[in-house]
N, C-alpha and C positions, 0 to 999 in steps of 0.2 A: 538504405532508404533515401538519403540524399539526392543519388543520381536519379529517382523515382519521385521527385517532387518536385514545384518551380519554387522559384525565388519566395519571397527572404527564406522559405521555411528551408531551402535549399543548404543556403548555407549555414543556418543554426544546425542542423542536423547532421553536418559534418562538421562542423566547430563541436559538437556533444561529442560523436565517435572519435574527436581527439583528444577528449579530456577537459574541454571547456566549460567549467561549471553552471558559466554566465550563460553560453548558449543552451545548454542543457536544461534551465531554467525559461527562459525563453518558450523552448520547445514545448515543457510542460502545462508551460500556461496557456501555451495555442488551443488546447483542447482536453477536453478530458481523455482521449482514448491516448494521446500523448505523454497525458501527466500516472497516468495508470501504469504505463508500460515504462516509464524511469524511475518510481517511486514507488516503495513498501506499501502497499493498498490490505485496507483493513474494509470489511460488509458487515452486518449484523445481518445473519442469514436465518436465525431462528429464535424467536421470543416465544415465553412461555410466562405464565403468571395467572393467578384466581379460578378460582372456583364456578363463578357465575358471574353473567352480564350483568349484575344487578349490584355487583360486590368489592370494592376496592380491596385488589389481590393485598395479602400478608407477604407474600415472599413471591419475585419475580427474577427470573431469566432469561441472557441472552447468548447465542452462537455467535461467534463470532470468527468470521473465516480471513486470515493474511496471506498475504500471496506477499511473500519476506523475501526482499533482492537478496542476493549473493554477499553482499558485502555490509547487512545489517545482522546483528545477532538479534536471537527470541527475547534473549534479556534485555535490548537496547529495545524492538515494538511494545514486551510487555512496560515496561516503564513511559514511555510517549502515553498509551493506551489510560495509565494512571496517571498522568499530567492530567490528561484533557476529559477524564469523567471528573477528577477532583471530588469524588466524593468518599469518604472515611467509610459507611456502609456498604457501598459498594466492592465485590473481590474479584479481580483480575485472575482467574485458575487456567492452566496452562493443561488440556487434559491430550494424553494419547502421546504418542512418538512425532516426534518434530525431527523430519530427515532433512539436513541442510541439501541441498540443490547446487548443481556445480553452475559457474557462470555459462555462458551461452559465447561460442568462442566467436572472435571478432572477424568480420571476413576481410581479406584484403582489400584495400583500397588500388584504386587503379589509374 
């Protein structure tokens, strides 16, 4: 993607492909479509809760879909995930078969 882009983003983008944290950071903060594509990305894709417009739901849920890089484990997003609701009623449930994903092989540079 490097050789596919002008300056500066140019060369943070090839400072990432070589392991450069700092550019890789960089990079992510350029943009969201950036920061999605080097980083564990978590959605709430499905809420659910109450009975009636008229009723503050008793018990409410949510989906929540991870697109988990290669080199995070389930254990390491589910724990982030209970950082950052911080709430003791709230449960983090982990449901269905979770296939790790091979990395995405690096192409040669030229």
């Amino acid at each position: 993607m490097a050789t596919l882009n002008k300056e500066p983003l140019k060369s943070e983008l090839a400072g990432a492909a070589m392991g450069n944290e700092r550019a890789m950071a960089r990079v992510a903060q350029s943009s969201p479509a950036w920061n999605s594509t080097l980083r564990t990305t978590c959605v709430a894709t499905q809420l659910e809760g109450g009975h009636a417009r008229n009723a503050l739901p008793q018990l409410a849920a949510a989906g929540v879909n991870c697109r988990v890089l290669p080199e995070d484990s389930v254990e390491y997003v589910k724990s982030t995930l209970e950082k950052v609701v911080a709430d003791d009623q709230v449960k983090i449930i982990i449901t269905g078969d979770v296939p790790k994903g091979p990395a995405s092989p690096c192409a040669p540079t030229s």
